[in-house]
BADRENMAR-466164 format. One record per residue (C-alpha): residue in one letter; x, y, z; residue number from 0. Coordinates in nm, 2 decimals. Example, Ala and Ser with C-alpha at 12.3 -4.5 7.8 and 13.67 -1.06 7.14 Angstrom:
<code=A	xx=1.23	yy=-0.45	zz=0.78	pos=0> $
<code=S	xx=1.37	yy=-0.11	zz=0.71	pos=1> $
END
This chain:
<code=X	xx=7.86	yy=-8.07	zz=6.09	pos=0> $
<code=X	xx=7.75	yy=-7.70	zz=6.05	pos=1> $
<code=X	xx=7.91	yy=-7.42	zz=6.23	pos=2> $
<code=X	xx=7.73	yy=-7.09	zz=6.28	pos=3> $
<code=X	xx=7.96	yy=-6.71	zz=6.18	pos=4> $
<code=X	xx=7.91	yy=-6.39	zz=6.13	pos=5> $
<code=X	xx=8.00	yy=-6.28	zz=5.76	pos=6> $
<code=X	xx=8.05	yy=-5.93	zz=5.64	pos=7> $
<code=X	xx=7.97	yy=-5.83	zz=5.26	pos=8> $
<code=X	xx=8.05	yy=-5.52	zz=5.09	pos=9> $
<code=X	xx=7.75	yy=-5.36	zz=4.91	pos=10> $
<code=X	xx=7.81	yy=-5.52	zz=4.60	pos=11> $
<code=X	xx=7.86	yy=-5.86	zz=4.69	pos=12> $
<code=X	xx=7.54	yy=-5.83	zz=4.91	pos=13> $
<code=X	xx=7.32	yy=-5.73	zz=4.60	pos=14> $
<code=X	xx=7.43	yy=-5.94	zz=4.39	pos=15> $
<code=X	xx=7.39	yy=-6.20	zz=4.65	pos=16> $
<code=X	xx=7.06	yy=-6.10	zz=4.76	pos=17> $
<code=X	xx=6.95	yy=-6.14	zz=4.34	pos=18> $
<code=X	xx=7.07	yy=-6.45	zz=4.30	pos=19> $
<code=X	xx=6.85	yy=-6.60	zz=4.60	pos=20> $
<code=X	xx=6.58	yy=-6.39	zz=4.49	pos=21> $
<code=X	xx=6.63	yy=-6.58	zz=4.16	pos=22> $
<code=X	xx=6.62	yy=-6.88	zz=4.31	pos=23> $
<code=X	xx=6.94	yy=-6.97	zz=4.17	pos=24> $
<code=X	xx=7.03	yy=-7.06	zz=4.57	pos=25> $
<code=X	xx=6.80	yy=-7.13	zz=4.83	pos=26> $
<code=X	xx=6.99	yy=-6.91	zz=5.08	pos=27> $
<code=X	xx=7.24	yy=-6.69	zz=5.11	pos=28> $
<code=X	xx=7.47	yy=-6.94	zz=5.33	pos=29> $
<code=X	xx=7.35	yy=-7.22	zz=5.03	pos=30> $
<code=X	xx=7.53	yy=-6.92	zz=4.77	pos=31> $
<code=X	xx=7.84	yy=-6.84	zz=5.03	pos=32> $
<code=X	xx=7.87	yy=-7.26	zz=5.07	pos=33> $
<code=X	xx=7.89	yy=-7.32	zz=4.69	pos=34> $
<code=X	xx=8.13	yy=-6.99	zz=4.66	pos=35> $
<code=X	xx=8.34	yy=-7.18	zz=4.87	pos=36> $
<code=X	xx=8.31	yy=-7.50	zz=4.70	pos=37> $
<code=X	xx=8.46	yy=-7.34	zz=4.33	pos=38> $
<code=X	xx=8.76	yy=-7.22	zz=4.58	pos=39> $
<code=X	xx=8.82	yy=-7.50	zz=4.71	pos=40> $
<code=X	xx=8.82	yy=-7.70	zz=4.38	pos=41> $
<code=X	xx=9.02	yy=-7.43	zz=4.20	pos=42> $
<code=X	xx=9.32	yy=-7.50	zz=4.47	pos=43> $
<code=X	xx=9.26	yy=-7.85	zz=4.40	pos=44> $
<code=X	xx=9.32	yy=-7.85	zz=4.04	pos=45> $
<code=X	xx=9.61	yy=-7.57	zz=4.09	pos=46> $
<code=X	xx=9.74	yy=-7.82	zz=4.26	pos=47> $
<code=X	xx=9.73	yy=-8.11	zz=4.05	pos=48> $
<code=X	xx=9.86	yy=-7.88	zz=3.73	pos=49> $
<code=X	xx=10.13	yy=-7.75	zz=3.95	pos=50> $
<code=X	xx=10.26	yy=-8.12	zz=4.02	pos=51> $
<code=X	xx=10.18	yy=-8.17	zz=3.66	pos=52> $
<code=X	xx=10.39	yy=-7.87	zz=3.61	pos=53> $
<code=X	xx=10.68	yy=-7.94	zz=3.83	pos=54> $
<code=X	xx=10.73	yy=-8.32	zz=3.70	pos=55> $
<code=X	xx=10.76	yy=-8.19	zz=3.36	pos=56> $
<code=X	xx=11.03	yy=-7.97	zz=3.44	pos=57> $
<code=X	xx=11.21	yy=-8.20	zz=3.61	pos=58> $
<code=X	xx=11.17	yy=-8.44	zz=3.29	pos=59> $
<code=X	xx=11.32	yy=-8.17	zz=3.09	pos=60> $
<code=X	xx=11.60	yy=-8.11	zz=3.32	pos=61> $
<code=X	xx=11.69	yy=-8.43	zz=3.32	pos=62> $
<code=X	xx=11.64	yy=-8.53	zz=2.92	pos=63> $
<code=X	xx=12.04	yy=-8.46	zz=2.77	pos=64> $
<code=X	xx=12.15	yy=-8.20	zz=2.57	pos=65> $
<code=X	xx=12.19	yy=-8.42	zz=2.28	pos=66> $
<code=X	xx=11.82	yy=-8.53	zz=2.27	pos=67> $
<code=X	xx=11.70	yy=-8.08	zz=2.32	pos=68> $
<code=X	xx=11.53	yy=-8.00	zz=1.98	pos=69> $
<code=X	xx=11.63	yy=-7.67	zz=1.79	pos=70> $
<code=X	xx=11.39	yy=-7.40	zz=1.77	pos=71> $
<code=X	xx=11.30	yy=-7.46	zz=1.44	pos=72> $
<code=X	xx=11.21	yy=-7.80	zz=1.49	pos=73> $
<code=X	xx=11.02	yy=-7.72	zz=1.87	pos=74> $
<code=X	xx=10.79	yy=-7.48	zz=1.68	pos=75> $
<code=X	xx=10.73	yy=-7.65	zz=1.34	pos=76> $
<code=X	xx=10.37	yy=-7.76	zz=1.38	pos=77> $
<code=X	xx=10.27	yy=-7.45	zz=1.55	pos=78> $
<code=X	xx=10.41	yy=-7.26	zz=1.28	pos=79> $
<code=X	xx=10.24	yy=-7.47	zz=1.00	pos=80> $
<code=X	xx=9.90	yy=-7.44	zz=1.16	pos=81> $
<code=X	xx=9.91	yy=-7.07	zz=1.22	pos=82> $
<code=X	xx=10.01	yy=-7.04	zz=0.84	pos=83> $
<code=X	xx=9.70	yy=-7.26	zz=0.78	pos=84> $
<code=X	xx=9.47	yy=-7.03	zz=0.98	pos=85> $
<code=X	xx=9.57	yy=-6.71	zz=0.79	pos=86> $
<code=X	xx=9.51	yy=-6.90	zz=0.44	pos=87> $
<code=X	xx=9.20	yy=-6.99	zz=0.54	pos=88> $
END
């Protein structure tokens, strides 16, 4: 289903979306406003996902006992090896 609107663009987001049909890049304006729309919609998507992602984790980690927490030492050991690496080489 398509639904017909009234949008409103400020000068800049009018040129630059008057180029990029005049590019050819989209075949009209509402094709470039649809696929605009599109990349939002996917970004919130795959916010979503990591936030999930992010949220299970921590309540992994609040879970997991003291007695199995690594020190800091041991947390950042790799990281610190690797960055050593990077400034020998």
């Amino acid at each position: 289903m398509t639904v017909k609107t009234t949008l409103s663009f400020s000068d800049r987001h009018h040129r630059f979306l008057m180029e990029k049909v005049g590019q050819g890049v989209f075949a009209s304006q509402s094709a470039a406003v649809s696929a605009a729309l599109e990349l939002m919609i996917q970004d919130e998507e795959e916010r979503s996902v990591a936030l999930a992602a992010l949220t299970d984790e921590i309540r992994a980690r609040v879970e997991t006992p003291k007695d199995a927490f690594l020190d800091d030492d041991e947390a950042f050991e790799r990281a610190r090896a690797r960055i050593a690496a990077a400034r020998e080489a």
